[in-house]
C-alpha positions as protocol buffer text, in pm:
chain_id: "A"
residue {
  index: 1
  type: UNK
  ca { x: 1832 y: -3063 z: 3021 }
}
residue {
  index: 2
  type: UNK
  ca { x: 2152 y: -2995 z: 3190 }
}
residue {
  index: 3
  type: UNK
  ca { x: 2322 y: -3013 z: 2838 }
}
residue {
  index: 4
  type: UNK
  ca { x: 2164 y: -2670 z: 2721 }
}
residue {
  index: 5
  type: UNK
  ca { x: 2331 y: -2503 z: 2996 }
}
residue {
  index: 6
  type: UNK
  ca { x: 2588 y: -2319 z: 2950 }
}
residue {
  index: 7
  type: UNK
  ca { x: 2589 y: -2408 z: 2543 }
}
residue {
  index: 8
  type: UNK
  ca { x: 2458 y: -2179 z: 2280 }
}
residue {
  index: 9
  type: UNK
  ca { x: 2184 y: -2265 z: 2106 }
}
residue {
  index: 10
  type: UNK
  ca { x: 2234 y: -2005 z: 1821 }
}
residue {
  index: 11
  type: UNK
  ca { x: 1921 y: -1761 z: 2006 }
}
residue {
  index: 12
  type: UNK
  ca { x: 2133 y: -1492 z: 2103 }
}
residue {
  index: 13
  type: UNK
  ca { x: 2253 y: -1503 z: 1719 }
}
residue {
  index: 14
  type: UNK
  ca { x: 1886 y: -1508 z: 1604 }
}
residue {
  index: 15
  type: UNK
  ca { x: 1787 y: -1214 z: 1808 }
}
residue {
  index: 16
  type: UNK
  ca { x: 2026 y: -1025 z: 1730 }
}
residue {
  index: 17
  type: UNK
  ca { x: 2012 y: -1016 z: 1318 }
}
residue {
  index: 18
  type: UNK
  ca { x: 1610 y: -978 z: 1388 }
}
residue {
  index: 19
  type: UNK
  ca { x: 1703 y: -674 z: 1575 }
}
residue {
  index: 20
  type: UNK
  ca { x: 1924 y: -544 z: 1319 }
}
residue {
  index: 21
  type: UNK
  ca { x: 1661 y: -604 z: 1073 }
}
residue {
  index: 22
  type: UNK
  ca { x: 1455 y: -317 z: 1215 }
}
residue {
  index: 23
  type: UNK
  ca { x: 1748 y: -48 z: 1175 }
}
residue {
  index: 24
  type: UNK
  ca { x: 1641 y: 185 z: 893 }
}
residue {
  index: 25
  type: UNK
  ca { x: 1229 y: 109 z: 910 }
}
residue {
  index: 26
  type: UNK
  ca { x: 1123 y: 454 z: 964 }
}
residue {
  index: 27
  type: UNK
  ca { x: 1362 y: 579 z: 669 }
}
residue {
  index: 28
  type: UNK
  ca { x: 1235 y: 284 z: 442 }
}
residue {
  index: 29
  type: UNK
  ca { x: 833 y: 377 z: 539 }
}
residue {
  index: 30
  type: UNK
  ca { x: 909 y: 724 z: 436 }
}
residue {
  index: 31
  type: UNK
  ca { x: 1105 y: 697 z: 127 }
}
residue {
  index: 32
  type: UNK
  ca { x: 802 y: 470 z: -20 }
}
residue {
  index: 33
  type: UNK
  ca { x: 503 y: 660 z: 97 }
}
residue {
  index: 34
  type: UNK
  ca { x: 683 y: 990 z: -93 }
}
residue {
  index: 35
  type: UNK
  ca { x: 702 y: 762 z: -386 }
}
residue {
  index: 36
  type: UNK
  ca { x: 319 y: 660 z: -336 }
}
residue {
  index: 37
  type: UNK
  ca { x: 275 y: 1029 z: -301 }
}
residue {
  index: 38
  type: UNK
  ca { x: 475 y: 1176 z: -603 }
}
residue {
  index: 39
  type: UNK
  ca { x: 220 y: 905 z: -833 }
}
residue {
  index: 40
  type: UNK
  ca { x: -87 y: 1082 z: -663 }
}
residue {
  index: 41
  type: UNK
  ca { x: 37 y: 1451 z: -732 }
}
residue {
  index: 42
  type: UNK
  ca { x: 105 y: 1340 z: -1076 }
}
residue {
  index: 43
  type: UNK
  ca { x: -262 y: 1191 z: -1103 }
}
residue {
  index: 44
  type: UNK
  ca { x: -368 y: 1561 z: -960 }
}
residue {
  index: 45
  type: UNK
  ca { x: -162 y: 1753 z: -1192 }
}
residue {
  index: 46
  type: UNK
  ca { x: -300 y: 1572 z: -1525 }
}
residue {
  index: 47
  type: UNK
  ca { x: -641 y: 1615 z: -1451 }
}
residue {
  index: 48
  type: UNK
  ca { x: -614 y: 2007 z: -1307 }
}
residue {
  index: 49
  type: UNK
  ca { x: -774 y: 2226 z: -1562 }
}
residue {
  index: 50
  type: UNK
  ca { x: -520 y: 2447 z: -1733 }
}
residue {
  index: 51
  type: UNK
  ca { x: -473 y: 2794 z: -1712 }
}
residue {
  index: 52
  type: UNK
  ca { x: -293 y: 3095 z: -1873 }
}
residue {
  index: 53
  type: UNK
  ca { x: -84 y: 3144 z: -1583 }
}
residue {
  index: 54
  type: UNK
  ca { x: -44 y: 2762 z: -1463 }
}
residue {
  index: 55
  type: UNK
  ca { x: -59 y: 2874 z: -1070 }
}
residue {
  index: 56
  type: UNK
  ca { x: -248 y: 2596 z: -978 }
}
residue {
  index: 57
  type: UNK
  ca { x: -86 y: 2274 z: -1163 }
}
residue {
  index: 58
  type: UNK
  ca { x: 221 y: 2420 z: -1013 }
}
residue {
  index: 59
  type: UNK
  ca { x: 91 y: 2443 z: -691 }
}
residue {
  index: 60
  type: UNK
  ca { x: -19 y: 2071 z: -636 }
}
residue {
  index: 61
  type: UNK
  ca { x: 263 y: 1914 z: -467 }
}
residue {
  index: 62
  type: UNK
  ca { x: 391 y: 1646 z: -191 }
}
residue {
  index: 63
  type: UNK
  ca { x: 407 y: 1819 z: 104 }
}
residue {
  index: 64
  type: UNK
  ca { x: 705 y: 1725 z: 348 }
}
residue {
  index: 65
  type: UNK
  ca { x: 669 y: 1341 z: 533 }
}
residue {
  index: 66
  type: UNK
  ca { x: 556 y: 1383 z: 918 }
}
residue {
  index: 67
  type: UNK
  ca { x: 521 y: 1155 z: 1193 }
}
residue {
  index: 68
  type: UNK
  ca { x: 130 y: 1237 z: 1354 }
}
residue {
  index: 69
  type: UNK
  ca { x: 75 y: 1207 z: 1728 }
}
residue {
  index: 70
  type: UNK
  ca { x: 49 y: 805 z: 1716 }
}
residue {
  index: 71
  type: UNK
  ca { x: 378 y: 768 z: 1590 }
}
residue {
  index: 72
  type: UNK
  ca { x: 298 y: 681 z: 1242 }
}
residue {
  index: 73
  type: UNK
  ca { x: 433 y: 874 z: 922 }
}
residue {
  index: 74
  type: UNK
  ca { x: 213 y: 1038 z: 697 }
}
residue {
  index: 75
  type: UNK
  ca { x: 274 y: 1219 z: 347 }
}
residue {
  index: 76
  type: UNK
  ca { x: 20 y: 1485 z: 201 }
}
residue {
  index: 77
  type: UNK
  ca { x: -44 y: 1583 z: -142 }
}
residue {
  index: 78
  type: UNK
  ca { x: -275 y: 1865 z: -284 }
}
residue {
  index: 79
  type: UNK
  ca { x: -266 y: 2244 z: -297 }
}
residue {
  index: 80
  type: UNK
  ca { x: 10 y: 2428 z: -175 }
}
residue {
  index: 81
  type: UNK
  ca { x: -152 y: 2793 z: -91 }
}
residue {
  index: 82
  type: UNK
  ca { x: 169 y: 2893 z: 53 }
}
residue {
  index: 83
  type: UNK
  ca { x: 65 y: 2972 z: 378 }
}
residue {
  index: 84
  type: UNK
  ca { x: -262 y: 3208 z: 236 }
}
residue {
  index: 85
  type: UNK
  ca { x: -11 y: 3410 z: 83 }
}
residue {
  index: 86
  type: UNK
  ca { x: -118 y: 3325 z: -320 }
}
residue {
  index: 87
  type: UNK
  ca { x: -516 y: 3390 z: -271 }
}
residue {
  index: 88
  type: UNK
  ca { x: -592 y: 3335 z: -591 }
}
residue {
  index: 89
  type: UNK
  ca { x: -444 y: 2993 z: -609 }
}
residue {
  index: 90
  type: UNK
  ca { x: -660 y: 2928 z: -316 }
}
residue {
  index: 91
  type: UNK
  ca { x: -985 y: 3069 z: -449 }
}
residue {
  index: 92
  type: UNK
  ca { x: -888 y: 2894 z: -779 }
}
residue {
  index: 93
  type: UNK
  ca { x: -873 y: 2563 z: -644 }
}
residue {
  index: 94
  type: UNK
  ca { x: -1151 y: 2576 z: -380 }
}
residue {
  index: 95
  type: UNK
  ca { x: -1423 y: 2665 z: -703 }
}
residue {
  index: 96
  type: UNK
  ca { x: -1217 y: 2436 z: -959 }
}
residue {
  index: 97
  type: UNK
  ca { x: -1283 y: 2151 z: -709 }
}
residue {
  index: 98
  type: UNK
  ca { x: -1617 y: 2214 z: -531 }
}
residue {
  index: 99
  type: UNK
  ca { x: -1805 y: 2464 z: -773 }
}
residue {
  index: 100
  type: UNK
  ca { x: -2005 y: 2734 z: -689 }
}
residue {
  index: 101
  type: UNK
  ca { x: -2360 y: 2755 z: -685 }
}
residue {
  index: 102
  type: UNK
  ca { x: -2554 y: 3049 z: -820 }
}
residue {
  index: 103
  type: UNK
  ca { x: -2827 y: 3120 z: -1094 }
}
residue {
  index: 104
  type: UNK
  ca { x: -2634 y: 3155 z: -1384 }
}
residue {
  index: 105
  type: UNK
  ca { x: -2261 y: 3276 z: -1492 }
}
residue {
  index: 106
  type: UNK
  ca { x: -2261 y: 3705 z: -1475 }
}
residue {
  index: 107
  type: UNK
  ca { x: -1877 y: 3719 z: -1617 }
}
residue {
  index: 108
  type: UNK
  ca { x: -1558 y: 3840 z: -1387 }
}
residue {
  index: 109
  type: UNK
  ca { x: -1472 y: 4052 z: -1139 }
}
residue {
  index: 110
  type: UNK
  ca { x: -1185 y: 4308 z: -1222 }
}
residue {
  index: 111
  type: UNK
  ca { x: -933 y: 4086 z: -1146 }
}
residue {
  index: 112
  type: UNK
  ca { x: -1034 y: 3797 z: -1361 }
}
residue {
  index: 113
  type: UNK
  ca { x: -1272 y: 3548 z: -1130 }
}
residue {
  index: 114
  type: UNK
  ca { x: -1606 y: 3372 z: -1237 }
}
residue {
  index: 115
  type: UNK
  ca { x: -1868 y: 3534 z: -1092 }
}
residue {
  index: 116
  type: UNK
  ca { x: -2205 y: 3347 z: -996 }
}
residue {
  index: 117
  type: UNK
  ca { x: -2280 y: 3014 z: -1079 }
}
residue {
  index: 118
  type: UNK
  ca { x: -1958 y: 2803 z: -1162 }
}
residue {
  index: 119
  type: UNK
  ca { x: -1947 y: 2368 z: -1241 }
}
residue {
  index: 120
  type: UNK
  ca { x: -1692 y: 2217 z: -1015 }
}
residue {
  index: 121
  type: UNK
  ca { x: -1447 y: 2022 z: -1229 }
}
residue {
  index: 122
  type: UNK
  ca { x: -1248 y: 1814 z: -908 }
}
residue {
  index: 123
  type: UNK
  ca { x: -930 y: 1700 z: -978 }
}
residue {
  index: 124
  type: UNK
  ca { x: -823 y: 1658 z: -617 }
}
residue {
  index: 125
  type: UNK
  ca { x: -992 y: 1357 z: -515 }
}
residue {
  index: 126
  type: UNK
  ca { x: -1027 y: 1204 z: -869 }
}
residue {
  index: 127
  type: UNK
  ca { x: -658 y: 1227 z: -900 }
}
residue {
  index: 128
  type: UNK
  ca { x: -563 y: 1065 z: -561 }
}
residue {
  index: 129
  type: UNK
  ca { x: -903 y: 757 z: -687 }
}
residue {
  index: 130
  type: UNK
  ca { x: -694 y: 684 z: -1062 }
}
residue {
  index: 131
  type: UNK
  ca { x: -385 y: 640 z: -902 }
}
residue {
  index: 132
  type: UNK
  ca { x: -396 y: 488 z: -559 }
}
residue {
  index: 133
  type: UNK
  ca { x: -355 y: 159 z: -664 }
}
residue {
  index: 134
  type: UNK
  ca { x: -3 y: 249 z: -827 }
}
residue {
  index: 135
  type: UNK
  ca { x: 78 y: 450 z: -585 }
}
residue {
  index: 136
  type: UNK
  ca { x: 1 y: 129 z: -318 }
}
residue {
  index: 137
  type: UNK
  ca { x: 187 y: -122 z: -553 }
}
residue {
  index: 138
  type: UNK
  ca { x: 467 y: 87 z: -590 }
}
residue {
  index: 139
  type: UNK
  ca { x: 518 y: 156 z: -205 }
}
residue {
  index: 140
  type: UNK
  ca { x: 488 y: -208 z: -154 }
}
residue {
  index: 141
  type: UNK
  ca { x: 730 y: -315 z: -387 }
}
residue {
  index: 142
  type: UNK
  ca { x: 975 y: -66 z: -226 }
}
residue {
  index: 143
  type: UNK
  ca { x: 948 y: -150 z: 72 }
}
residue {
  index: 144
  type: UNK
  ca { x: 956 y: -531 z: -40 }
}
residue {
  index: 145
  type: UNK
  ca { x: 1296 y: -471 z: -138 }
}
residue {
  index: 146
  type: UNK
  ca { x: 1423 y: -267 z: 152 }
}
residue {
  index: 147
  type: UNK
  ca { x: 1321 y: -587 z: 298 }
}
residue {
  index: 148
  type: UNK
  ca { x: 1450 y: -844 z: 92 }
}
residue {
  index: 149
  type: UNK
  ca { x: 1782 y: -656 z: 123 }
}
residue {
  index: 150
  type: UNK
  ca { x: 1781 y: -673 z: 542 }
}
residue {
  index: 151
  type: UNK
  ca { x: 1690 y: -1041 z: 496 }
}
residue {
  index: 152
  type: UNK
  ca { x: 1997 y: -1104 z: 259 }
}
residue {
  index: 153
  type: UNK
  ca { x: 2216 y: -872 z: 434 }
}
């Protein structure tokens, strides 16, 4: 015992690239998830219906990475409705995805809208179910490298 005083036994070394390994986690996390994200709002986009005016395709995005009250980061994608300003993107999306129920079609309104009964044709959720398992295996695979890199580095 009284050899290992006073020596070093290579721990302080140890601890110290471990804690260097963590440097850059956060930024790592983040970068991947908007990758996982960008795969979803691609899904979404392909399977919105089109339009003349193509107000909502465009309007499914990624939405800015934010860290929730737990700490943990978190990366939305879906329908940008600008803050309520572009109504009809909202409307348009809300009865694209969830329907409408009524008797029977009865045409527009003056500005263009389905009136009564309208099929929802989602796009939302079906878009996020095809490509979640890309999106996963591509976040995993970037953050297996950011990883692999620390561990080499």
């Amino acid at each position: 015992m009284d050899g290992y005083i006073g020596e070093t036994t290579g721990m302080d070394e140890l601890l110290k690239c471990l804690d260097g390994m963590t440097d850059g986690v956060d930024e790592a996390v983040t970068e991947a998830l908007c990758k996982g994200a960008d795969i979803i709002v691609e899904g979404q986009k392909f399977l919105a219906p089109e339009s003349e005016s193509g107000k909502l395709k465009n309007a499914v995005h990624r939405f800015a990475p934010y860290s929730n009250k737990k700490g943990r980061i978190n990366v939305r994608c879906g329908i940008d409705f600008e803050n309520g300003k572009n109504r009809d993107v909202l409307f348009a999306a809300i009865i694209t995805e969830f329907g409408r129920p009524g008797k029977k079609s009865k045409g527009v309104d003056k500005i263009g809208r389905k009136i009564g009964k309208v099929s929802a044709r989602p796009f939302i959720r079906p878009g996020f179910d095809a490509r979640k398992e890309q999106a996963v295996a591509v976040m995993t695979e970037e953050f297996r490298k950011f990883v692999e890199g620390k561990w080499r580095g």
